[in-house]
N, C-alpha and C positions, 0 to 999 in steps of 0.2 A: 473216705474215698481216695484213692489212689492217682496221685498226678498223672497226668500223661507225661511221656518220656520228651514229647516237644519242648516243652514248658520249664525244664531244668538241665542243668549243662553240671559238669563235675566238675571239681576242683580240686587237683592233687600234685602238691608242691609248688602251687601258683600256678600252674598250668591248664587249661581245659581244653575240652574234647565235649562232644555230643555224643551222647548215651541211650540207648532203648531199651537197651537188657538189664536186667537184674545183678548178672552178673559180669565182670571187668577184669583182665589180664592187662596190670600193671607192672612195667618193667620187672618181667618173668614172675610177677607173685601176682596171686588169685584173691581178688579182694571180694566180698560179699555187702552188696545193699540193700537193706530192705527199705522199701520204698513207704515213707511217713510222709505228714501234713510239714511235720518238724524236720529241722536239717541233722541230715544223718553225716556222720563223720565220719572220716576214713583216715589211716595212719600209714604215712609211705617214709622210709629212711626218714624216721624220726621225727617226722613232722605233720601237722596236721592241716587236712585240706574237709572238704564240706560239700555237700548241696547247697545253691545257691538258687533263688529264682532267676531266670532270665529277665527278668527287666532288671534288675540292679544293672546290670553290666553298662559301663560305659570306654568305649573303646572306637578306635579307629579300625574297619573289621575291612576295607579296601582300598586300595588305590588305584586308578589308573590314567596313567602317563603318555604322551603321545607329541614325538617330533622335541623331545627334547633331551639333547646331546644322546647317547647310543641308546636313550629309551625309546623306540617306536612301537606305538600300539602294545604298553606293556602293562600288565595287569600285576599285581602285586596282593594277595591275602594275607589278611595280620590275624595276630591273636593278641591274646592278652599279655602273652610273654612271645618275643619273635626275634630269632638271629637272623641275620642277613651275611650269608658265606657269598665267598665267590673270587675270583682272580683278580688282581691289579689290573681296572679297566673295564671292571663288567659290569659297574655301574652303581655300588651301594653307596658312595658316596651322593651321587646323583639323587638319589631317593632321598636323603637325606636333606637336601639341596630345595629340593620341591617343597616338604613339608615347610622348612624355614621361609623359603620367601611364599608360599601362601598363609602362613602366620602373620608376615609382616604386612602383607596386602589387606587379612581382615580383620588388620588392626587397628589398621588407618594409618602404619607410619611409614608406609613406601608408596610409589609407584612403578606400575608398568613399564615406562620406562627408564626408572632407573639404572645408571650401570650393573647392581649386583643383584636387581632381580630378573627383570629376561629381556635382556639384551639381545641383538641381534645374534649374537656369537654362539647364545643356546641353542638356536639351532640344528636339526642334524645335518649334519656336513653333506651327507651322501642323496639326501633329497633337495627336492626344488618345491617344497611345501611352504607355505608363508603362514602356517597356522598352528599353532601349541592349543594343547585343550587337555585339561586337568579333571581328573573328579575324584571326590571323596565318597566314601560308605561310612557312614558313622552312627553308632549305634550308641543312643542314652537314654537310659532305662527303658522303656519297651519303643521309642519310637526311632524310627529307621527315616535317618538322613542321608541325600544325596547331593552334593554339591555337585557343580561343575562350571569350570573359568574356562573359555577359548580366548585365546592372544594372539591377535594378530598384527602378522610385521609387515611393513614396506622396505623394502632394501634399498630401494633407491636413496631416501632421504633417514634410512636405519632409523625407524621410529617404532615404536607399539602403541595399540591400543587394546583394549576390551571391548570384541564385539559382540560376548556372551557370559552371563554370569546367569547362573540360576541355582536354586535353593527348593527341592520338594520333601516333602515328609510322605513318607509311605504311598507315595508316586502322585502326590496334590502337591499344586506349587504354594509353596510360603513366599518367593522373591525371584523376581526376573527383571533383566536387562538385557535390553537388547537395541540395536541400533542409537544407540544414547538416550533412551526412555525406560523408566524403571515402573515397573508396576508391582505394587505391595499387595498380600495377600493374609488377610486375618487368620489367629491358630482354625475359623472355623473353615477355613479355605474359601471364605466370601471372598470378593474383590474391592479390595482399599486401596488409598489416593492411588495417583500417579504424579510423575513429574520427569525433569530432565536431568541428568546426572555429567557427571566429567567423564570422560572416554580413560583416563589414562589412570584412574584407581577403582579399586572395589567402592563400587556403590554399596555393597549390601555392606560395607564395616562403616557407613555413614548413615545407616538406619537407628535413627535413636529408639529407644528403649519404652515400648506402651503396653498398657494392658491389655490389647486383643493380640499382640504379636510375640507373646513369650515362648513360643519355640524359635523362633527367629535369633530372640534374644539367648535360648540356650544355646544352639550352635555355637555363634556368635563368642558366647562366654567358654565355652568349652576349649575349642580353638585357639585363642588367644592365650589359653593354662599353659601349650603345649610347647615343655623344653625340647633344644634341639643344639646339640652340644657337640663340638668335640675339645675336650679339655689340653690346653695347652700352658700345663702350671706355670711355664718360664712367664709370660706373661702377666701374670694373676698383680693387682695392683695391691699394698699390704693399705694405704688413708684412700679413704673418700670421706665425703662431704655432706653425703646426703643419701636416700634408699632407693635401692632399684627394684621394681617388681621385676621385672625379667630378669634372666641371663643370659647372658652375651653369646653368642655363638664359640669362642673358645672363651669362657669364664674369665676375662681378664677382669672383669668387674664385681667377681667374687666378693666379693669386702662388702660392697653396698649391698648385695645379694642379699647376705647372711645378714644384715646389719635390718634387714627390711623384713628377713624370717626372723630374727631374734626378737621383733616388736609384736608380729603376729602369732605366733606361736610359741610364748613363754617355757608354756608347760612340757613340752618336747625336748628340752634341751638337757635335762638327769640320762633321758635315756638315750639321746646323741653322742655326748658325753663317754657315758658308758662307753657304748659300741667303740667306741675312737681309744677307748685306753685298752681294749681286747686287743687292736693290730697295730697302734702305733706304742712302742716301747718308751715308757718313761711319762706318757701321755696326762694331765694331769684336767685341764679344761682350756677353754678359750674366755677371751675377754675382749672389747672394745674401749683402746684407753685414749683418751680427750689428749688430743693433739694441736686444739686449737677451736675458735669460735666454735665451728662446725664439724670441725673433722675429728676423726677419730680412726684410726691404725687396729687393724685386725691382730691381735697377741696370742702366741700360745703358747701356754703355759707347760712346764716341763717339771717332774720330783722324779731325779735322778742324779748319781755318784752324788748319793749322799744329802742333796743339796735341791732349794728350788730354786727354778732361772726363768726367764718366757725370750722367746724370741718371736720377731715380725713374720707376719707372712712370710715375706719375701727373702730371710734368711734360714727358713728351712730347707728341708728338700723337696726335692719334685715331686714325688714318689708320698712326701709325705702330705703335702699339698692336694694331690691329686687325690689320695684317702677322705681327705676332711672334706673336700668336693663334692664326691661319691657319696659318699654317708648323710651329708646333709641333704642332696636331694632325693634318699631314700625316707631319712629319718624327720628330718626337718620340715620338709614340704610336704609330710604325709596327710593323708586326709584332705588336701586342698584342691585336689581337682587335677596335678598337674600330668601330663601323657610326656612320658621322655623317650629320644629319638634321640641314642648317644653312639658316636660314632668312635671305637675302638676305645670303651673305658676302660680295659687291661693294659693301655698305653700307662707305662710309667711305675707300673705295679708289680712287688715282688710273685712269686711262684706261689707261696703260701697265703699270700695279702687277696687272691683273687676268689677263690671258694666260700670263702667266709659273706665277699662279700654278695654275690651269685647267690647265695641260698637267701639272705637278706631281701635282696628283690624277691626274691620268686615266693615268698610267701605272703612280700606287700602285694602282688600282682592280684588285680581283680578285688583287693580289699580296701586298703589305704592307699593305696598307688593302682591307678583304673589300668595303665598300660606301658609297657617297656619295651621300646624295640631295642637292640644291638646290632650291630655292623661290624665283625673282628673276624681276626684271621688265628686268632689265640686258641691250643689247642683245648685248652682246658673249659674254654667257653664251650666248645665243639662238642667236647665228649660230655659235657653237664647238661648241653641244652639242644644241641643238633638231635638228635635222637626224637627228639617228641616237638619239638618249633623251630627247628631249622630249615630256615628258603636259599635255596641255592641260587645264585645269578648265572647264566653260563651266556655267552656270546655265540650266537652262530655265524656259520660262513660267511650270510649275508650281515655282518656284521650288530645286528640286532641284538637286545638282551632277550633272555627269558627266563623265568622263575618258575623250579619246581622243588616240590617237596622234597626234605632228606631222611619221610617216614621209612622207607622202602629199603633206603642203604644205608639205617642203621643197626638192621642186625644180618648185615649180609656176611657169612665166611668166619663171623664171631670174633671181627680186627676190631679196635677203636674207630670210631668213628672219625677222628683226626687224621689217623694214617691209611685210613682209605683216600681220604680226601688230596693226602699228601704227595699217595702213590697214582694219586689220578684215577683211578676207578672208580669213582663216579661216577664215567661217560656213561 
């Protein structure tokens, strides 16, 4: 029997699209699928992508933002591979922004009102609203998550709190707070305890972990995976002391990073490895060498002019740093769940150093790696990936963002899609 076309989504160069025909006009070539029980394969610029079922997918498939800084009422669509273009100002760092302090809030290591998650100052300037309200779309394996946070500020005494969090699955609540009362809800959407919670953090990342609430607990887990990066190697620390599951918002704490993926994932590191001696020259491996009690200094090793050397972290380059970065949360962190939201990773990277690693993601995307957003203004990003997952940010008059797709003008006039953009023709 023959799937229905609902039921399956393509995959081709890490990319997807929903499909009903039989047949598909892939970047100018006519690809043919015959439609099996089994996953049928398709081969695009040398790589191979597949049928998939749709419930594997796990991914953040919406956002939407409201009342904070030039976001108003802005709605945002992801996919499994997603650029984020736009002008200095138009708000992709902001997106960025969101994701990170709602990670920290349902992780339990922030609050509301702390200064770097939503302060008074997030705000948008141009209204007189006191209310922020956030919501997630997230999609893992067939069931369909909606989050949503409302924050509300006082001006006078510039405080926040949470006057609204809630959590449904395929439109039944799992988790609700509201006016300081949380009421829990079993996977079978019965109605479990209640109780009273603190105004000024996620309640629902203080819900511990039971056997009638495991989709609670998937969100929950999923969310917390999700890196959110903009890499600033000058920073990057070469001794720590001990392992970090996270990474730091710019990687300064790289070291314990890697040093907490090196424990978990052993068998990953021949083909890290690899990868890292293809673009950095002379490349040989890395190493964690005992510095002391606890500590240990991040080494890389070098077999070059003849001779083998290692130098610190912190004594190579930027560029080169930023590679090893790059590569291990493609290669390293693969298979662990984690969703990356990186903001301008071609910062720091030679012309040829970035292709290599662009195809790299885009074949983990939807497989080993659930989802990759980018945020660049890099042309090569543009014309690799604007074309088929490029979201545009543009500012209107009323000084508002909006996002629209870049399907439309990427074959417009038969320019690259970088120097449309450049030429401003986009409007």
């Amino acid at each position: 029997m023959r799937p229905g076309p609902a039921k399956w989504m393509l995959i081709v160069s890490g990319l997807s699209q929903d499909y009903s025909r039989k047949s598909f006009k892939i970047r100018m070539r006519v690809v043919r699928a015959e439609w099996s029980c089994s996953c049928c394969l398709l081969v695009d610029r040398g790589r191979c992508g597949g049928l998939f079922p749709r419930e594997e997918f796990i991914m953040i498939r919406r956002m939407y933002i409201d009342n904070f800084k030039c976001l108003v009422n802005f709605e945002l669509p992801l996919q499994e591979l997603t650029l984020i273009l736009g002008q200095n100002g138009s708000g992709k760092t902001s997106v960025l922004d969101v994701i990170f302090k709602l990670r920290q809030l349902l992780s339990g290591n922030a609050k509301v009102t702390d200064r770097d998650i939503f302060p008074l100052s997030t705000l948008t300037r141009w209204q007189a609203v006191d209310l922020q309200v956030f919501e997630l779309d997230v999609v893992l394996a067939r069931h369909e998550y909606r989050y949503r946070l409302e924050v509300e500020h006082e001006r006078s005494t510039r405080r926040a709190r949470v006057s609204l969090e809630r959590l449904e699955l395929s439109g039944h609540p799992l988790f609700l707070f509201q006016q300081g009362e949380v009421q829990l809800f079993r996977d079978d959407h019965s109605v479990g305890p209640a109780f009273s919670a603190d105004w000024t953090e996620s309640a629902l990342a203080r819900v511990p972990s039971r056997h009638d609430n495991t989709h609670l607990t998937r969100f929950l887990d999923f969310i917390r995976k999700v890196v959110v990066c903009g890499l600033y190697p000058a920073s990057f620390r070469a001794e720590c002391s001990s392992e970090d599951a996270v990474l730091d918002r710019n990687a300064s704490n790289f070291a314990a990073w890697y040093r907490h993926l090196l424990l978990e994932r052993q068998e990953l590191v021949p083909e890290f490895t690899e990868a890292l001696r293809n673009v950095i020259t002379g490349f040989r491996g890395i190493r964690m060498e005992k510095m002391g009690l606890d500590t240990r200094a991040l080494m890389v090793m070098f077999d070059e002019f003849k001779t083998q050397f290692q130098l610190r972290l912190d004594e190579i380059s930027d560029g080169q740093r930023a590679l090893i970065a790059l590569y291990s949360l493609v290669c390293l962190a693969a298979g662990q769940g984690h969703t990356l939201f990186l903001d301008e990773p071609d910062n720091y990277l030679a012309l040829a150093e970035i292709q290599p690693w662009i195809i790299q993601v885009a074949d983990a995307c939807g497989t080993t790696l659930p989802q990759a957003v980018f945020c660049s203004h890099h042309p090569e990003l543009i014309d690799y990936l604007g074309g088929d997952c490029g979201v545009f940010l543009e500012r209107e008059s009323s000084g508002v963002t909006r996002a629209r797709s870049l399907v439309e003008i990427a074959s417009n006039d038969g320019l690259r899609l970088s120097e449309v953009i450049a030429r401003g023709w986009q409007q």
